[in-house]
C-alpha positions in Angstrom: 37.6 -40.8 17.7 35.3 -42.4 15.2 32.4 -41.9 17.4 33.6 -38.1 17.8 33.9 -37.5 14.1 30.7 -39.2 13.3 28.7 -36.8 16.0 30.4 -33.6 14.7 29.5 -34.6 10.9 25.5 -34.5 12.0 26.3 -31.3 13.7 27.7 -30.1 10.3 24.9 -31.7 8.1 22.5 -30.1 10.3 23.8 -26.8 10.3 24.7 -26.8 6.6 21.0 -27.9 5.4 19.9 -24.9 7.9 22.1 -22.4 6.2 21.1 -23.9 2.2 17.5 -23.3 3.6 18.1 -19.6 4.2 20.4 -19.0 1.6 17.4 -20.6 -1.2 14.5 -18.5 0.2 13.6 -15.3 -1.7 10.1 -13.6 -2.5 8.5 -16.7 -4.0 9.0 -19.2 -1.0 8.7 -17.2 2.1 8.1 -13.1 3.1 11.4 -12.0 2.2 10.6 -8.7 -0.1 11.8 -8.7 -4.0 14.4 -6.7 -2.9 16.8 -9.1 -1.4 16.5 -11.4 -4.6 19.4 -9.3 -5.5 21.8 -10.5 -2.6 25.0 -12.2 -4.0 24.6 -16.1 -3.4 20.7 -15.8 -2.7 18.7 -18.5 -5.2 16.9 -16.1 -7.6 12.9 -17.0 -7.6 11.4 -18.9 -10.2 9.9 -17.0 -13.1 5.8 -16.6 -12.8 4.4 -18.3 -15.5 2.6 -16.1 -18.2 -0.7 -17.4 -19.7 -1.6 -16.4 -22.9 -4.5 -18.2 -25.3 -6.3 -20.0 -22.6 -7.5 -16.1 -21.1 -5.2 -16.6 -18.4 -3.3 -13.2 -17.3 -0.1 -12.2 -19.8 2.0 -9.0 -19.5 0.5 -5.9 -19.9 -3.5 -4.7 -20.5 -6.0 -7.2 -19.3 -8.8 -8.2 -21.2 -11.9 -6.3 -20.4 -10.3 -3.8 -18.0 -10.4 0.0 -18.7 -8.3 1.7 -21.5 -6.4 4.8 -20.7 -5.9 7.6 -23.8 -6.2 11.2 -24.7 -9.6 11.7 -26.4 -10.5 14.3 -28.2 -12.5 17.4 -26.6 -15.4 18.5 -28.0 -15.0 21.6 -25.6 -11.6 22.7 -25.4 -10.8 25.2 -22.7 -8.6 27.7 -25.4 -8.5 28.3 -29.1 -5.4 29.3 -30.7 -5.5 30.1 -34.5 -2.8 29.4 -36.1 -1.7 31.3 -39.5 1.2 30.7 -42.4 3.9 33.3 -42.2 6.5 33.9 -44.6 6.2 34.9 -48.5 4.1 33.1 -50.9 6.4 31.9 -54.5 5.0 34.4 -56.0 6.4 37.3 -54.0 3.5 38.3 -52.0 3.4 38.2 -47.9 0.8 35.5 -46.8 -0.1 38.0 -44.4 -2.1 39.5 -46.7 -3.8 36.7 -48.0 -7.5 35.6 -47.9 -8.8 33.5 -44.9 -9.9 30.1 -46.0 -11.0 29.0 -42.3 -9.7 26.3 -40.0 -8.2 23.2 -42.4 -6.9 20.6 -39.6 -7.1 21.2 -35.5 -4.6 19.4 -33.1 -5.0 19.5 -29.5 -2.3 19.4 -26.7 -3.5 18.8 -23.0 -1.1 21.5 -21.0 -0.3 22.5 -17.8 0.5 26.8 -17.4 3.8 27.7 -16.3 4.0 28.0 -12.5 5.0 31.3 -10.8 4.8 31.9 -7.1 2.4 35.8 -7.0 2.1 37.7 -4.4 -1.6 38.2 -3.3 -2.5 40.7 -0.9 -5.8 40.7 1.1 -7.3 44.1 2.0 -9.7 43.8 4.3 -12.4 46.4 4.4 -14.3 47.6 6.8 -18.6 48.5 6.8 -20.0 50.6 9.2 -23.6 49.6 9.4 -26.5 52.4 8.9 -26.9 51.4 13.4 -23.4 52.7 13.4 -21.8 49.3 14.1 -18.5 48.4 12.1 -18.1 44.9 10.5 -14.6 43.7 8.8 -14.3 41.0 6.3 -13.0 38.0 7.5 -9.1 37.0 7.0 -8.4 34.5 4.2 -8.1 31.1 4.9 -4.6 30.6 5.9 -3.6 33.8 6.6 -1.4 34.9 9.5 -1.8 38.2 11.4 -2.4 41.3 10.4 1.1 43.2 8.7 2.5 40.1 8.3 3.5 37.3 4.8 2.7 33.8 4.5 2.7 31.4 2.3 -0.7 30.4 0.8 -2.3 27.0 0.8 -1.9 25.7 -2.2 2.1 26.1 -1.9 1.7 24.6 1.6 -0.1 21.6 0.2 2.4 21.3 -2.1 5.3 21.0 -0.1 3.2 18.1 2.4 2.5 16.1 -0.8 6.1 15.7 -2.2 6.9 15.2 1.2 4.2 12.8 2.5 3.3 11.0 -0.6 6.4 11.2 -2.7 8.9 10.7 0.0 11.0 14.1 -0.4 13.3 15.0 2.2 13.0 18.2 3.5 15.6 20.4 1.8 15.0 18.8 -1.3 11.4 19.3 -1.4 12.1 23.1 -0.9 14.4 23.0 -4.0 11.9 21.4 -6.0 9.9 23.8 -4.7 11.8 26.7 -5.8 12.8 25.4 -8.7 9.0 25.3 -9.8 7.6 28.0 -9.0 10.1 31.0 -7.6 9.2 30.9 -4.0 12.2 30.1 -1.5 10.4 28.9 1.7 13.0 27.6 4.5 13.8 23.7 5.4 12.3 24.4 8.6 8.7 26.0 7.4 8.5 22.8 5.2 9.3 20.8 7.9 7.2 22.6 10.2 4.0 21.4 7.9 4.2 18.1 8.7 3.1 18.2 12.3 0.8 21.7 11.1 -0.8 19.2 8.4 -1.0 16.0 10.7 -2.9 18.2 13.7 -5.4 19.4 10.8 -6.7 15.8 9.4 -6.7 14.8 12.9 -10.8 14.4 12.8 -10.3 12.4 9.6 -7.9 9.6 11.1 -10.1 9.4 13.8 -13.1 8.5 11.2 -10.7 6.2 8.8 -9.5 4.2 12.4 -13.5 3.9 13.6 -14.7 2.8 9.8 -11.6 -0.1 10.2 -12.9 -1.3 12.8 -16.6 -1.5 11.7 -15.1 -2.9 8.3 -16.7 -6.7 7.7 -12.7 -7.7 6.8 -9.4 -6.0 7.0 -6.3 -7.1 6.1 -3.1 -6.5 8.6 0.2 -6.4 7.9 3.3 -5.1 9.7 7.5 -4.2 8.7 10.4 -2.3 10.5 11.0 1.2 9.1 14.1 2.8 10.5 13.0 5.6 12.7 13.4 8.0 15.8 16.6 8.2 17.4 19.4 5.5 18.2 21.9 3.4 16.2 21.4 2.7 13.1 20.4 -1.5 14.0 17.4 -0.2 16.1 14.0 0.1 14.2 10.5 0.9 14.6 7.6 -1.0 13.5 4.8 0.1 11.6 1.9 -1.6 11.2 -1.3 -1.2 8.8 -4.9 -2.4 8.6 -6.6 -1.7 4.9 -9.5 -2.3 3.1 -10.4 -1.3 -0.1 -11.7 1.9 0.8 -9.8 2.8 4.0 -5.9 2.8 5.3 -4.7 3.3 8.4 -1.7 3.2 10.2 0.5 2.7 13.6 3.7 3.5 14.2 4.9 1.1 17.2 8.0 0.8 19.3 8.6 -2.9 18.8 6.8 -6.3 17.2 5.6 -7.3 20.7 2.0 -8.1 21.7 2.2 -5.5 23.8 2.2 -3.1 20.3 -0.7 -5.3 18.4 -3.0 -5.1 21.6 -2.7 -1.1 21.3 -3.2 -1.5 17.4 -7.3 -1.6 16.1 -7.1 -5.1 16.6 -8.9 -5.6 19.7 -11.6 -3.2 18.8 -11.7 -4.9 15.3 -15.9 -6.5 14.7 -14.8 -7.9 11.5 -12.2 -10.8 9.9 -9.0 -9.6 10.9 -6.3 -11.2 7.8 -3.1 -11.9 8.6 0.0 -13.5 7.9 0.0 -16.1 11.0 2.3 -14.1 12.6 2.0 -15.1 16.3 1.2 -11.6 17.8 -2.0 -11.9 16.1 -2.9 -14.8 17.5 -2.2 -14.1 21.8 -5.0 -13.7 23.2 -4.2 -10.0 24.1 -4.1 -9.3 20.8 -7.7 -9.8 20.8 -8.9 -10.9 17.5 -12.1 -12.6 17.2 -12.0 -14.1 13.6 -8.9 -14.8 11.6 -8.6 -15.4 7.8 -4.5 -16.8 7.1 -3.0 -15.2 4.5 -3.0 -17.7 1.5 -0.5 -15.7 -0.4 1.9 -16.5 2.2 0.9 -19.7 2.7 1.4 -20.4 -0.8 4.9 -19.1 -1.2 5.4 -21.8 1.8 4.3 -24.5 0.2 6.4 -23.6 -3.1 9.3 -23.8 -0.4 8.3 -27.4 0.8 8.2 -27.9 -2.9 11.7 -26.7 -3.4 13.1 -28.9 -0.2 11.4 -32.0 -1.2 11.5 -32.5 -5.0 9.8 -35.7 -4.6 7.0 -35.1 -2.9 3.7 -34.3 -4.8 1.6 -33.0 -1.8 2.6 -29.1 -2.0 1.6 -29.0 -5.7 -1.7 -30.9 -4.5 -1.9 -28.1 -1.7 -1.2 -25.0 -3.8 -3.6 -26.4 -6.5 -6.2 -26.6 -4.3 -5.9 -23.2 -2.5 -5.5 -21.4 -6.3 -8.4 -22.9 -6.9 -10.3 -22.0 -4.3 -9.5 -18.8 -4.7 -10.4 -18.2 -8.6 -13.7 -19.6 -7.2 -14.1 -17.2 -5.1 -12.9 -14.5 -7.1 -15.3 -15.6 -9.7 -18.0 -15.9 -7.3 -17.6 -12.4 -5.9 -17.4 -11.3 -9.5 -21.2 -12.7 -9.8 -22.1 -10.5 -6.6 -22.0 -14.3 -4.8 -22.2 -13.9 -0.8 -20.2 -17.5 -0.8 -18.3 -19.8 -3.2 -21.2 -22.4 -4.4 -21.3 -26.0 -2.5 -21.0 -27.7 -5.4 -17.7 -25.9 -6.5 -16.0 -25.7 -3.1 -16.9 -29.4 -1.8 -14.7 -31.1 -4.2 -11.6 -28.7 -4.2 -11.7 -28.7 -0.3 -12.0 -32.8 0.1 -8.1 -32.5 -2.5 -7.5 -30.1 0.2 -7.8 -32.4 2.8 -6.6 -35.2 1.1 -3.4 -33.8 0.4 -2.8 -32.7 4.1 -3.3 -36.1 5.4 -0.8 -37.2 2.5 1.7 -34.5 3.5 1.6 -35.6 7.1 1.9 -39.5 6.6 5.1 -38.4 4.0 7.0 -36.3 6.9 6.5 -38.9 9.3 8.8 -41.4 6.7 11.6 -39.5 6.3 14.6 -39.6 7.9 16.2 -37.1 10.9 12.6 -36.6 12.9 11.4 -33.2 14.4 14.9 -32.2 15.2 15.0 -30.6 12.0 14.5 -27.2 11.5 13.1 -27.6 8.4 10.8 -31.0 9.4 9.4 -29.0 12.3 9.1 -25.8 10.1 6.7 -28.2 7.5 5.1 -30.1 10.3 3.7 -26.6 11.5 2.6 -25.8 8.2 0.3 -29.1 8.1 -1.1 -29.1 11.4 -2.0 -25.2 11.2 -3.9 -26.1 7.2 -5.3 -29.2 9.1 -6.3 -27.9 12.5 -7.2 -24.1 11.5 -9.2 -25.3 8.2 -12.0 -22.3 8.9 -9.4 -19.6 9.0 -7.4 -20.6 6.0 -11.0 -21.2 3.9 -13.1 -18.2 5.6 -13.2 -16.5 2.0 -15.3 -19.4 1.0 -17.8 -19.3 2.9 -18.0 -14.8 2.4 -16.6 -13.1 -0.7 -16.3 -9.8 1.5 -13.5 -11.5 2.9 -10.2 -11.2 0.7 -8.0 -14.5 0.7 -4.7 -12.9 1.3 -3.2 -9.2 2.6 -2.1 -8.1 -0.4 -3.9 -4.7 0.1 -1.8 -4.1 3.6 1.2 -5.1 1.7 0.6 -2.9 -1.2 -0.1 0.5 1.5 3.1 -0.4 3.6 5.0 -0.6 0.1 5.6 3.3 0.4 7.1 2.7 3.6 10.3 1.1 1.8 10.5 3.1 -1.1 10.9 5.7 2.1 13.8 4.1 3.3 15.4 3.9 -0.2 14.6 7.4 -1.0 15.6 9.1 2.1 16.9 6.8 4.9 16.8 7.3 8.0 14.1 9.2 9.7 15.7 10.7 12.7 12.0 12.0 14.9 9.9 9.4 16.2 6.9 12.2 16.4 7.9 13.6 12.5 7.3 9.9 11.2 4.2 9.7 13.2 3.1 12.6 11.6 4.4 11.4 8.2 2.1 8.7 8.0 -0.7 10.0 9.7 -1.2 12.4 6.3 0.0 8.8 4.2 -2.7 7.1 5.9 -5.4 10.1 4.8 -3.9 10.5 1.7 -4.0 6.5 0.7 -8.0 7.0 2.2 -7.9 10.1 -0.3 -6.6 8.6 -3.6 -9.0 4.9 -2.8 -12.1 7.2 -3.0 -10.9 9.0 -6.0 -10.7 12.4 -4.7 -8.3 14.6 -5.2 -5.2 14.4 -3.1 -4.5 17.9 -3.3 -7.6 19.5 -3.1 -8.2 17.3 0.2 -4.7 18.6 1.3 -5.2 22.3 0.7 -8.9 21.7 2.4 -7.1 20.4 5.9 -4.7 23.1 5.8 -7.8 25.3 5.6 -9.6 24.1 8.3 -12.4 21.8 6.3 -10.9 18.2 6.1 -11.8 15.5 3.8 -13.8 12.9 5.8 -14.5 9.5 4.4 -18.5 9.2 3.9 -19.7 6.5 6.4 -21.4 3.7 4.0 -24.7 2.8 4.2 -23.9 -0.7 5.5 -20.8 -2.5 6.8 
């Protein structure tokens, strides 16, 4: 009986570290989102630490980054003079008084009142001295003859709110009406996603060939709850960005069968990632990997948090932030590579605290049967044994240390979820982020979204201009 109890209490102490391990993780030890911070009994994350004197980052405007404020025009689009009304102490109307000219200006930068007009096209018709007839070309956008549309700029519009600010369809066409008078129906608005998504068609196409020419792009991947089913069974969708560029897939599942159809086996560049095992199968096809250091950062501050008294995850994560100022700092300098003589030393405490990490799991008590021993032996032998694709960045400032730029474009993709819900069409949410994918390309070159909107819907997409080397 003694024996009995003794075998069940390890069962219990196993199973009851397992479940303090899952309870304690949140956004600052593993890739669990901000979101579930929130969840009663979940271990909140340690507060970032703010640097102030030292010209380390603080809250709000960085030094040396640019200002944002309403300057004053020198060319102002409308005058408005302004004069007193009302009787002067004396008895006399000011309206009769003498001019003395402009004594103080203000200026307010204003948007007109929006009204839905009704513009119609009549086309006329030439007959040419040789007695041929020529009519003027329909306006772009316009249906058939006899018949009412609506225009391209409402059009654009309605795929923007929808698209970019995550608007369901009816209320996108009360937002719609409320702004401007015009009452189109939930099923024309719907009806543009698939009519905008066929019209920038030619522009994915150039975003998903510029990925894959891209010296580096960053790959990320989360469920989104989409297409038809229960409400447990998700979709994927997965992302490759770069500064410039964002495209993405919308997959049936997490399997390798879904990353081999992604742009990662045509990809000539770094592909980073978040060691994710799909990326690595070999039919995923990657050629060169950069690891995530972000995530491999908030790892270590979970080794940190299950063994106190250890001092080799705070040598680790010094090292890697490090190594990543440096090469921030040396990219800064228009530096291909971080400098020998500043990466040599901070990769030898690198090292050093691997080999310390390794020696200190091998002393303590309950071996590999652990989840959590096996979970920080992987961590070791993957910083030890895949050194050149957790330090690529080093050695080429082109490559970014972590995927925080994929993380940042599949953001949207939850504030969906929050906004909306469900989305019930597979093919719509394809759609949907086919014309998020442009518009992301859109707003990274600085153009403007709806101008490039209203230009697809026309006929004359936005294309991303192919730089002059990759």
């Amino acid at each position: 009986m003694i024996g009995e109890q003794a075998a069940a209490i390890a069962e219990l102490a196993v199973k009851v570290e397992r479940l303090e391990r899952l309870v304690s993780r949140n956004s600052g030890n593993s890739s669990f989102p901000p979101s579930m911070d929130a969840q009663p009994g979940r271990t909140r994350p340690k507060p970032k630490p703010r640097r102030r004197a030292d010209g380390s980052r603080g809250p709000g405007k960085q030094p040396g980054a640019p200002g944002s404020f309403l300057a004053w025009s020198q060319t102002p689009d409308e005058h408005v003079p302004c004069f007193p009304a009302g009787g002067c102490g004396c008895g006399a109307s000011l309206a009769d008084g003498r001019d003395l000219g402009v004594a103080v200006s203000h200026q307010q930068v204003e948007i007109p009142l929006v009204t839905a007009r009704v513009i119609q096209h009549d086309r006329h018709a030439v007959r040419c001295a040789c007695g041929r007839a020529h009519l003027a070309p329909a306006p772009a956008g316009a249906g058939a003859p006899g018949t009412v549309t609506y225009g391209p700029n409402l059009q654009a519009w309605c795929v923007y709110l929808m698209a970019a600010h995550h608007l369901p369809v009816h209320r996108c066409a009360e937002l719609i009406a409320s702004l401007t008078g015009a009452r189109p129906s939930p099923g024309f608005v719907h009806g543009l996603l698939a009519r905008a998504a066929a019209a920038i068609r030619p522009a994915n196409m150039a975003i998903r060939a510029l990925v894959i020419a891209a010296p580096a792009v960053c790959c990320d991947e989360t469920p989104v709850r989409a297409g038809p089913g229960p409400a447990w069974r998700k979709r994927w969708l997965l992302t490759a960005a770069t500064p410039l560029l964002t495209y993405y897939t919308l997959a049936p599942d997490r399997s390798v069968a879904s990353f081999a159809a992604f742009v990662l086996p045509d990809a000539a560049g770094v592909v980073v990632h978040d060691r994710y095992l799909g990326y690595d199968h070999p039919r995923a096809g990657v050629g060169t990997h950069q690891l995530c250091c972000a995530h491999l950062l908030r790892v270590l501050e979970d080794a940190a948090q299950t063994y106190p008294d250890a001092i080799w995850p705070a040598q680790l994560t010094t090292a890697l932030q490090q190594l990543i100022h440096a090469a921030n700092h040396a990219r800064a300098r228009g530096l291909p590579a971080v400098p020998p003589a500043t990466a040599a030393p901070l990769i030898t405490a690198y090292r050093a605290a691997i080999t310390t990490g390794l020696a200190d799991l091998a002393t303590r008590p309950g071996a590999t049967r652990l989840h959590q021993r096996h979970h920080r032996q992987r961590l070791l032998e993957d910083l030890r044994d895949r050194e050149h694709d957790v330090l690529r960045f080093t050695t080429d400032t082109r490559i970014p240390p972590t995927t925080n730029q994929a993380e940042r474009d599949l953001r949207p993709a939850k504030t969906q979820e929050k906004v909306s819900g469900r989305l019930r069409s597979a093919d719509t949410t394809r759609h949907r982020y086919a014309i998020r994918g442009y518009l992301s390309t859109v707003s990274k070159h600085r153009t403007g979204i709806l101008t490039a909107l209203r230009d697809a819907l026309t006929g004359t997409p936005w294309m991303p201009p192919i730089p002059d080397t990759l």
